[in-house]
Each structure stands twice: as structure tokens, then as C-alpha cells.
C-alpha positions as CSV (number, residue, x, y, z in Angstrom):
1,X,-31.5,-5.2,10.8
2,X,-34.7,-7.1,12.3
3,X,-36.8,-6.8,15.9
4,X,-36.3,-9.6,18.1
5,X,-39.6,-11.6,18.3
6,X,-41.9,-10.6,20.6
7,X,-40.8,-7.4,21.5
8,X,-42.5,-4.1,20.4
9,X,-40.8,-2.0,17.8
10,X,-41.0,0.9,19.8
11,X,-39.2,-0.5,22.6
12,X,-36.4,-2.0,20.1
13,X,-36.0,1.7,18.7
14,X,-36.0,2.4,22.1
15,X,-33.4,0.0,23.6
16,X,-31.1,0.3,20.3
17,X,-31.0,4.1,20.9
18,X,-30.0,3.8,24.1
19,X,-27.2,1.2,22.6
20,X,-25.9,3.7,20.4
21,X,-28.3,2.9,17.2
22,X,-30.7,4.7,15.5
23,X,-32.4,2.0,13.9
24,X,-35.3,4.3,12.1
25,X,-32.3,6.7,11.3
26,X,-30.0,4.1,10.1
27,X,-32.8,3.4,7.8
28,X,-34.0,6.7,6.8
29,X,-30.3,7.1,5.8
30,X,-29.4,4.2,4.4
31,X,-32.7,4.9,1.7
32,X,-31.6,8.2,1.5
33,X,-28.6,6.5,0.2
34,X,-30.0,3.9,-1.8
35,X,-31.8,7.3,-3.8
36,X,-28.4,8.7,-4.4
37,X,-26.9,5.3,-5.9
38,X,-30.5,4.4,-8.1
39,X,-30.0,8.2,-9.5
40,X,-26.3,7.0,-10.9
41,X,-27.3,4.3,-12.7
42,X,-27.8,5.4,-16.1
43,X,-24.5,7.7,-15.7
44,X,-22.3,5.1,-17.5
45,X,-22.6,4.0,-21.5
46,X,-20.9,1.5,-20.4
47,X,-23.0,0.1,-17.7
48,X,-26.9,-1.1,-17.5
49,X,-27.9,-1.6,-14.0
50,X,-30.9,-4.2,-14.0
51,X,-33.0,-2.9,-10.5
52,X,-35.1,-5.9,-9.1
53,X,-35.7,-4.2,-5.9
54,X,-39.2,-2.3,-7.0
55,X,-38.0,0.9,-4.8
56,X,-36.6,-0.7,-1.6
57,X,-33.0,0.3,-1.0
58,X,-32.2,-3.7,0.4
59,X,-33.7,-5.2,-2.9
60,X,-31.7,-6.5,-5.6
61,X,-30.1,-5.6,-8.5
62,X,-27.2,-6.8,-10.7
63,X,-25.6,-5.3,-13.5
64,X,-24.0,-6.3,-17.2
65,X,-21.5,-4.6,-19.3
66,X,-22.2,-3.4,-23.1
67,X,-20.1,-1.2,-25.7
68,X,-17.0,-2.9,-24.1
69,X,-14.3,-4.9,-26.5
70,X,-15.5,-8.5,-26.9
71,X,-12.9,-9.6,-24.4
72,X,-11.9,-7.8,-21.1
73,X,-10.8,-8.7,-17.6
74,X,-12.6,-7.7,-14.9
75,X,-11.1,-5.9,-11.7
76,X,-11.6,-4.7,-8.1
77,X,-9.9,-2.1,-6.4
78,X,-10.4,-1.2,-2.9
79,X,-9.1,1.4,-0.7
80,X,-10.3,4.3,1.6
81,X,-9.4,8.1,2.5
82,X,-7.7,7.4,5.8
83,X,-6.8,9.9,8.3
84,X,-7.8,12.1,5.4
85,X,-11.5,12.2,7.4
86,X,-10.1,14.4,10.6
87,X,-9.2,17.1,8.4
88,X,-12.5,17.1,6.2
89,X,-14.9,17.3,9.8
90,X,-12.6,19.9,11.0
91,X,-13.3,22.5,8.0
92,X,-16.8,21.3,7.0
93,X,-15.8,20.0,3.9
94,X,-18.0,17.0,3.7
95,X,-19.5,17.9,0.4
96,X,-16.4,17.2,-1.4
97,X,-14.9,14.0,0.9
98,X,-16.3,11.7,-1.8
99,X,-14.0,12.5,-4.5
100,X,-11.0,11.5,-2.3
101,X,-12.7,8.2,-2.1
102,X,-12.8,8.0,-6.2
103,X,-9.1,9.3,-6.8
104,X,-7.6,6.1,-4.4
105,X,-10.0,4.1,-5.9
106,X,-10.6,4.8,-9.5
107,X,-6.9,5.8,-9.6
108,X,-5.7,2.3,-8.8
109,X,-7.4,0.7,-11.7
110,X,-6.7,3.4,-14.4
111,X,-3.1,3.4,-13.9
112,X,-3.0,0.1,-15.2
113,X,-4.3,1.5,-18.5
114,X,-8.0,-0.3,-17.0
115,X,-11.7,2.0,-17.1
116,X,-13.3,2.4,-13.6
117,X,-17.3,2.2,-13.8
118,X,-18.4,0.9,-10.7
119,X,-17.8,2.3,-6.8
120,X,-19.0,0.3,-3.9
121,X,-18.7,2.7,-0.6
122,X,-18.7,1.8,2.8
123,X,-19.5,4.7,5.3
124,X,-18.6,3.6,9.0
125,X,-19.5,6.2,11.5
126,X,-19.5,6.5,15.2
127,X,-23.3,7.9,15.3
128,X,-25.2,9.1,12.3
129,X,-27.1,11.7,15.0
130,X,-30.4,12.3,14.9
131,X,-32.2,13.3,11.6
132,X,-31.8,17.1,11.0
133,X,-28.8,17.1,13.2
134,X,-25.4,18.6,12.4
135,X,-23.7,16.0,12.4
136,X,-26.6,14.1,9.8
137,X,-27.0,16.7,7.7
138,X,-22.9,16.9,6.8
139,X,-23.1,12.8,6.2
140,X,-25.9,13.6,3.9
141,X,-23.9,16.1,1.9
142,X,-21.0,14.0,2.0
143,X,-23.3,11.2,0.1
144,X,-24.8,13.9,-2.0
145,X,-21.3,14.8,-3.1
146,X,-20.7,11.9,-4.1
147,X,-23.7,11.7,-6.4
148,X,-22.6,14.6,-8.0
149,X,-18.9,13.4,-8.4
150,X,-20.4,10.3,-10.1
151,X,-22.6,12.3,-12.4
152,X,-19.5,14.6,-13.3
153,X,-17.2,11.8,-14.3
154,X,-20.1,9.0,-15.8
155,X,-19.9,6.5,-13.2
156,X,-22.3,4.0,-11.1
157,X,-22.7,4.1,-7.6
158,X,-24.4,0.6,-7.8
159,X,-24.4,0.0,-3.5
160,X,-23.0,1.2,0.0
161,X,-23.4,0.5,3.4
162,X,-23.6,2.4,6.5
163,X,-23.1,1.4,10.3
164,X,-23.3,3.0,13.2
165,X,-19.9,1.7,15.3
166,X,-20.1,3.6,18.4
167,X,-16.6,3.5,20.3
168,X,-15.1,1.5,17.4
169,X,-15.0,4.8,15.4
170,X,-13.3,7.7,16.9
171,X,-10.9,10.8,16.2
172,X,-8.2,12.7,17.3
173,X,-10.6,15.6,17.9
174,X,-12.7,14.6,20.8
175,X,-15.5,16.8,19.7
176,X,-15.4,16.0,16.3
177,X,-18.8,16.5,14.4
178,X,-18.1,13.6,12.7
179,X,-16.6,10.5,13.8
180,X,-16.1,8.2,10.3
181,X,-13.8,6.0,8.1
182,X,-15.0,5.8,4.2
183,X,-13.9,3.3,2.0
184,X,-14.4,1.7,-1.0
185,X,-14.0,-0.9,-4.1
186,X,-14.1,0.4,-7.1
187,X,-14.9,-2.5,-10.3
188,X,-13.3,-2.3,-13.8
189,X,-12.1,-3.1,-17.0
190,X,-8.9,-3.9,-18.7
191,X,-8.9,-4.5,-22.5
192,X,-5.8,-7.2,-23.0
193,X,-4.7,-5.0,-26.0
194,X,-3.5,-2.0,-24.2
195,X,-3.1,-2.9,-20.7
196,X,-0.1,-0.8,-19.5
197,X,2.4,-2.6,-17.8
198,X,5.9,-0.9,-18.1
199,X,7.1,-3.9,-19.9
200,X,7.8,-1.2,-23.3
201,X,10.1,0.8,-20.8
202,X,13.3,1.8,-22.0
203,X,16.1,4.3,-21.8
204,X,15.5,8.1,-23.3
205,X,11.9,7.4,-22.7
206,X,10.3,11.2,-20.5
207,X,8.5,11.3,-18.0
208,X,5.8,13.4,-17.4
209,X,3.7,14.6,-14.6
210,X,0.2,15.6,-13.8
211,X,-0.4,18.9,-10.6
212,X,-1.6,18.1,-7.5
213,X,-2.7,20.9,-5.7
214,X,-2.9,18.6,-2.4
215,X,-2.3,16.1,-0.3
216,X,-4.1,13.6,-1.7
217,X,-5.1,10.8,0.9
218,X,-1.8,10.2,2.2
219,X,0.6,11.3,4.8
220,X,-2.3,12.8,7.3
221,X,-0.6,11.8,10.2
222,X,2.4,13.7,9.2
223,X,0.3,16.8,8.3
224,X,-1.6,16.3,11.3
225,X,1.4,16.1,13.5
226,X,2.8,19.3,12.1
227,X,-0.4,21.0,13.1
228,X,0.4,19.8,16.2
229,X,3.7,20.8,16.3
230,X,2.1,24.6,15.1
231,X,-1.5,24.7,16.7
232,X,-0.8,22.8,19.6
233,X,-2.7,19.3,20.9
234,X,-5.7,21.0,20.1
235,X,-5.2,22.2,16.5
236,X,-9.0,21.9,15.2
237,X,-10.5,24.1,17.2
238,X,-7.5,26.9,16.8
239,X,-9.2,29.6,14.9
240,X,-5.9,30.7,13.4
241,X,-5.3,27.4,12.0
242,X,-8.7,27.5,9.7
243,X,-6.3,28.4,6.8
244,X,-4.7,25.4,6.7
245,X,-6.5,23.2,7.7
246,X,-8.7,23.7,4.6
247,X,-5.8,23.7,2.2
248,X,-5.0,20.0,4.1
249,X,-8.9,19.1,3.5
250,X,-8.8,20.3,-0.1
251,X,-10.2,17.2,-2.2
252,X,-8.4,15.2,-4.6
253,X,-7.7,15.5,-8.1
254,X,-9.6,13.1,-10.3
255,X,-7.2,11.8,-13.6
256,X,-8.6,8.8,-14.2
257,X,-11.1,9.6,-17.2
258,X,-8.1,11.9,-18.8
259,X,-6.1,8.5,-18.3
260,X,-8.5,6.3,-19.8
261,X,-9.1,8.9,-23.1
262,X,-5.5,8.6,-23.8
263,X,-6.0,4.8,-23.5
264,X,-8.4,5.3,-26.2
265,X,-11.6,3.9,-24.3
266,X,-14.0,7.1,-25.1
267,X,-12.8,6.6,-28.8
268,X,-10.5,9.0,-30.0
269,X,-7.1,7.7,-31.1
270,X,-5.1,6.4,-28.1
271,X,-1.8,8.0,-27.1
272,X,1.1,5.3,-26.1
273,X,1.5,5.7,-22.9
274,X,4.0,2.9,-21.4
275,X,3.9,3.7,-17.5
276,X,1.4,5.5,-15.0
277,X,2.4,5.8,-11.3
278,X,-0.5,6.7,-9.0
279,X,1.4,9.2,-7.0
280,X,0.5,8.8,-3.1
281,X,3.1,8.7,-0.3
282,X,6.4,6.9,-1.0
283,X,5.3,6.5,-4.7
284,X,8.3,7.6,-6.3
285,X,10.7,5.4,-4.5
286,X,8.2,2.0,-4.0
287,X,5.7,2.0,-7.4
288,X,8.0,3.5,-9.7
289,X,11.3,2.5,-8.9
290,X,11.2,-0.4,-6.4
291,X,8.5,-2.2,-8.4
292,X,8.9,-0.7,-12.0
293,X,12.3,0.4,-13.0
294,X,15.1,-0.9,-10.8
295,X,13.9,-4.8,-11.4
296,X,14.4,-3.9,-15.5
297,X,17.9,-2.5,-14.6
298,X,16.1,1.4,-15.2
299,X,16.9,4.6,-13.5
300,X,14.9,7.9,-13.5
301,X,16.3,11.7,-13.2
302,X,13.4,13.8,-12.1
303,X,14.8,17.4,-12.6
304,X,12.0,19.1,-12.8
305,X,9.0,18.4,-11.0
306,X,6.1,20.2,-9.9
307,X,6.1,22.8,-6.8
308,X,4.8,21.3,-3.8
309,X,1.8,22.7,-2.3
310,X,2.1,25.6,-0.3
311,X,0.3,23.9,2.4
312,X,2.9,21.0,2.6
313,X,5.7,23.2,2.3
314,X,4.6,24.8,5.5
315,X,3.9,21.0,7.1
316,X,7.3,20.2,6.0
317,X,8.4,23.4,8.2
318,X,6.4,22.8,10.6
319,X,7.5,19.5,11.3
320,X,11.1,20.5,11.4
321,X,13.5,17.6,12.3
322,X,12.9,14.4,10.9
323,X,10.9,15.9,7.8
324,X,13.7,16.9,5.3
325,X,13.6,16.8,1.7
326,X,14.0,13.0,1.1
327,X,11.4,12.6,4.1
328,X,8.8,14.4,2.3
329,X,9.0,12.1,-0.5
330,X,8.7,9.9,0.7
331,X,5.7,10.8,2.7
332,X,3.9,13.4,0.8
333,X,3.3,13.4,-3.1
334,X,5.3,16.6,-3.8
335,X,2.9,18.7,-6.3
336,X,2.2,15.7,-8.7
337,X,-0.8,13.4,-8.5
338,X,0.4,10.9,-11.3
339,X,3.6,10.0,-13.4
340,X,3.2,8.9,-16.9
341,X,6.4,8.0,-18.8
342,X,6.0,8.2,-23.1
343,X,8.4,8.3,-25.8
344,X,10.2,11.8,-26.1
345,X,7.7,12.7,-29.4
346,X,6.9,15.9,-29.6
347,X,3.6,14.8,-31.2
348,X,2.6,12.8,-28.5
349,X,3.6,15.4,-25.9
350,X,1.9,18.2,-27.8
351,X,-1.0,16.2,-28.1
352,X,-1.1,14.8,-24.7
353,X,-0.5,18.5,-23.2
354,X,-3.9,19.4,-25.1
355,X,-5.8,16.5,-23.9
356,X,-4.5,17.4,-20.7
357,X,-5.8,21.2,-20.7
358,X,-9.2,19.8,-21.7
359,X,-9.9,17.7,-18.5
360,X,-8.4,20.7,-16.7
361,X,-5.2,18.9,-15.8
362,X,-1.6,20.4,-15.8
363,X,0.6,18.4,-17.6
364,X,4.5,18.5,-18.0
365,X,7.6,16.7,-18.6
366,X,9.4,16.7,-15.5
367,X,12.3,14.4,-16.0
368,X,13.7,11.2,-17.6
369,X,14.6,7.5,-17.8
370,X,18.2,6.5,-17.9
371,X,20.3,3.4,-17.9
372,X,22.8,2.7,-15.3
373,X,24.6,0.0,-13.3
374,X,23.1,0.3,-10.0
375,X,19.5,1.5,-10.6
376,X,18.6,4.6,-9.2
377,X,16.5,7.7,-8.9
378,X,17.5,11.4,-8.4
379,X,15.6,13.9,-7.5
380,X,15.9,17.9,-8.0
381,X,13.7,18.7,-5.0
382,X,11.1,21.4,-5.1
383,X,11.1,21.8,-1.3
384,X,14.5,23.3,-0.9
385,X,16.6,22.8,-4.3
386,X,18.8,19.4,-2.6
387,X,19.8,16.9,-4.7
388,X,18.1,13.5,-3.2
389,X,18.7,9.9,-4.5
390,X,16.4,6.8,-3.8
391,X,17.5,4.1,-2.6
């Protein structure tokens, strides 16, 4: 962002203001920003960021990969948080908005049997306020979150971007604190040696799945449309709908370095794991049957799955009509964040239940794959006990 030529600065600030752009904000932020990202780049043994920029968050840098196997493929992953955002301003619970953005990310590269290193963000908001402001200060804890979840879990925040959008960023709440969409692209690594693909699936195989304690990033407009249906039109500013609303903005669970160590990428013995669905709305029916087992002639009986959250359980109520058991399914994630199918060994399952419990991750086997003519998969719902079949 540059003055025009023969203008004063002052009166650019000035006019852009007045446009709806803090320039001098935008780049107090933005190096603010940059401070947060150069602070991640030693997080990762895996990753040497090489910073050209001599301390100016728009110089360059570039990056190069060490301790890897001699051959890997590279790969990008983007997505975003959604509707997700609404939620997250309504409560206050910017600080830990980042780690939604890692979990679609990250998520989407691990379940291949891949490593996530690298996240590349983009912030867009509808003002960025005025430094010191509310609405500023929760945008900067947002980023410093972020830090922090990169810290935790040994990854690079190599770059971002922020604009300032105006009227091309808004909300359902008209006096929202703030108005943003996040997304992101997260870069990684698949070694061609243990890539997993589902191509080892086969009948009497379990399956096993991982607690979700939320929503995720998917199915917001649902959940927001049963608070709605509970709060009224004006839900976010309903005192007694506090509760929920921070059980709706509750962040993500992060799998993805519990997924990679049974990959066997932080060097410990790797537990054969022949499927991973990333578990977001629809998944059961779309990533693992639809594009996983009913194209190998596979069927899946998930008997016993994890309880949904209460807070979806009362969304699912709330909604009434239109959100039975099959709906929610297909919607929401039901109580698990990931499924992995392994080989019904009760080695690998007592070992994978102890890796598990280390990251801090619930782990059991909920259900199983079967052969059968017409390829199907049942499900012993958790929302009211029905017996529900995809497709």
C-alpha cells in the first residue's frame, strides 16, 4: 500500500480513513503480525526459514526442508473457519479462533498419512478499529493465539495477510465487535512409503474414533439457526444464551501431530493405520463411504460411536423438524473429530489407545468394516438410539 504522488501522507491517512482504511493501523498490525510469524520460525526441526527481510514485515524470506526422507511430495491445503467466526466474536473467544484455522487445515493433510509444517493465514476484516480499540485488541489476541498454537504443536507461521474490506465483510450480528473471515493454506509432506490411501482396506478391519468435544468448523448455520429458533433473531446479545454460545465457540481439537507419530514421522515405530477420515459435516456418508468404501464394494457398521456434544444435542432439539438423527449426520460431526480404521490387533489398539492418552486424545473402537452387496453404512446413533443407514 503506497501514497499517490504528490499528495501529503497526512492527507492520504486522512482520505483512506475516511474510506474505511487505516493505513498506519493496517501497518502497525500487519508488523505486529509479521513479529508473531518471525517468532515461529525456529518452531519446526523440520523447517529453516531463511529471513532476507533485515526486520521489515514485507521483506522476503523463503524456506528449505531438512531431516525429511530423501524423497517426499510436497502439498497445500487450504481452507478456512467459516461461519465458525459469528460465534467466536459473540463470546470473546478470539484468543483461541486460530486453532480452528489449524484443525481444517493441518487436518486435511494429515489424514492422508502427510506432516503439516507450514500455515499461511489470511485475516479479512471489515475494520481493524483503531489501535487500542476493542475491536483491535481481540484481532491481536486472535494472532497471538495463533502464535501460541504454533509454538504448542512445532509449526511455522512463515506469512499472512490482513485487509481491511469494509462492506464486503459483515455478520449476522449487526453490532458485532468483529466483522472477519480467516482462512488459510497449510504446506506439507507426504513420504511415498506410507502415504495412507485406503487402498489396504478390507473386511473385519475396526474402526476407531477420536472425541470431539465440539462442533468443529462445520454446520454453523445450523447451530446458528437453532439459536435462532431458541434466542430469537437476536440470539448474541441474549444474556441467557451466553452458555451456549460458548460451548458452540469452543475451539477445535488438534490430531494431526498424534496422526503423524503413529505415521512414524517423530520416529518411534509407526502403527499401520490404513484409513483416516477428517470428520466435519457429512463426513461419514461423503469421505468415508461415498469416496472410500462403497467404490471398493466396502460397508461400515458404526455401533458405537462417541456421544454427541451436549451443545449439539440441544441444537438438534432446538431445531426440531428437519434436524433428526440422519440430519445431524450429516450436518454435524456427532462427538468424533477423526475416524481411523486398523486391523482388529489388540497390539495395535492397545498401543494406539496409549499413544492416544499421551496427546490427550480419546480414542475408541467404535464400529466395523463389512462386506456386502449393496455398499452401505449403519449407524447406532448417539442422538436418540435410531438405527440410520447412508445412502
Amino acid at each position: 500500500m503506497g501514497s499517490g504522488a504528490g499528495i501529503p501522507s497526512d492527507s492520504v491517512d486522512s482520505i483512506s480513513t475516511q474510506d474505511g482504511v487505516n493505513l498506519k493501523e493496517g501497518d502497525s498490525f500487519s508488523a505486529f503480525a509479521g513479529e508473531i510469524c518471525r517468532q515461529s520460525y525456529n518452531n519446526s526441526p523440520f523447517v529453516k526459514v531463511h529471513d532476507f527481510s533485515k526486520g521489515h514485515f514485507r521483506g522476503p524470506r523463503g524456506f528449505t526442508l531438512r531431516k525429511l526422507p530423501r524423497r517426499v511430495y510436497f502439498d497445500l491445503a487450504p481452507d478456512g473457519i467459516g461461519t465458525k467466526t459469528i460465534v467466536i466474536d459473540a463470546t470473546f473467544a478470539h484468543p483461541g479462533g486460530g486453532r480452528n484455522l489449524v484443525a481444517m487445515c493441518f487436518e486435511d493433510i494429515s489424514r492422508w498419512g502427510g506432516m503439516a509444517l507450514v500455515l499461511v493465514n489470511v485475516l479479512d476484516v471489515n475494520t481493524l478499529g483503531e489501535t487500542g480499540s476493542l475491536a483491535n485488541n481481540c484481532y491481536r489476541t486472535m494472532l497471538a493465539g495463533l502464535g501460541q498454537t504454533a509454538e504448542d504443536f512445532a509449526f511455522v507461521l512463515y506469512k499472512g495477510e490482513t485487509a481491511e474490506l469494509g462492506a464486503c465483510v459483515g455478520s449476522e450480528n449487526p453490532g458485532a465487535v468483529c466483522k472477519f473471515n480467516w482462512t488459510g493454506v497449510a504446506f506439507g509432506v507426504y513420504d511415498p512409503e506410507r502415504m495412507i490411501t485406503g487402498n489396504d482396506l478390507r473386511a473385519g478391519q475396526v474402526l476407531v474414533a477420536l472425541r470431539e468435544y465440539g462442533l468443529r468448523s462445520n454446520g454453523y448455520s445450523s447451530a446458528r439457526a437453532a439459536l435462532r429458533a431458541k434466542f430469537g433473531p437476536e440470539w448474541y446479545s441474549d444474556p441467557t444464551a451466553k452458555n451456549a454460545i460458548q460451548a458452540l465457540a469452543r475451539p477445535a481439537t488438534l490430531y494431526h501431530r498424534f496422526l503423524e507419530d503413529l505415521n512414524g514421522w517423530y520416529h518411534r515405530d509407526r502403527i499401520p493405520v490404513q484409513l483416516i477420515v477428517h470428520v466435519t459435516g457429512g463426513a461419514i456418508r461423503s469421505k468415508l463411504g461415498e469416496d472410500i468404501l462403497f467404490p471398493r464394494g466396502l460397508s461400515a457398521n458404526l455401533n458405537d460411536l462417541w456421544e454427541p456434544p451436549e451443545i449439539m444435542r440441544q441444537c438438534a432439539q432446538w431445531r426440531g423438524r428437519g434436524m433428526e438423527d440422519k440430519a445431524c449426520y450429516e450436518t454435524w460431526n456427532g462427538g468424533q473429530g477423526e475416524l481411523l480404521v486398523v486391523d482388529d490387533d489388540d497390539k495395535v489398539l492397545e498401543e494406539l489407545s496409549l499413544r492416544a492418552k499421551a496427546y490427550g486424545i480419546e480414542a475408541k473402537v467404535c464400529g466395523r468394516i463389512t462386506k456386502s452387496a449393496n455398499p452401505h453404512i449403519k449407524i447406532t446413533s448417539k442422538f436418540t438410539g435410531k438405527k440410520i443407514t447412508f445412502p
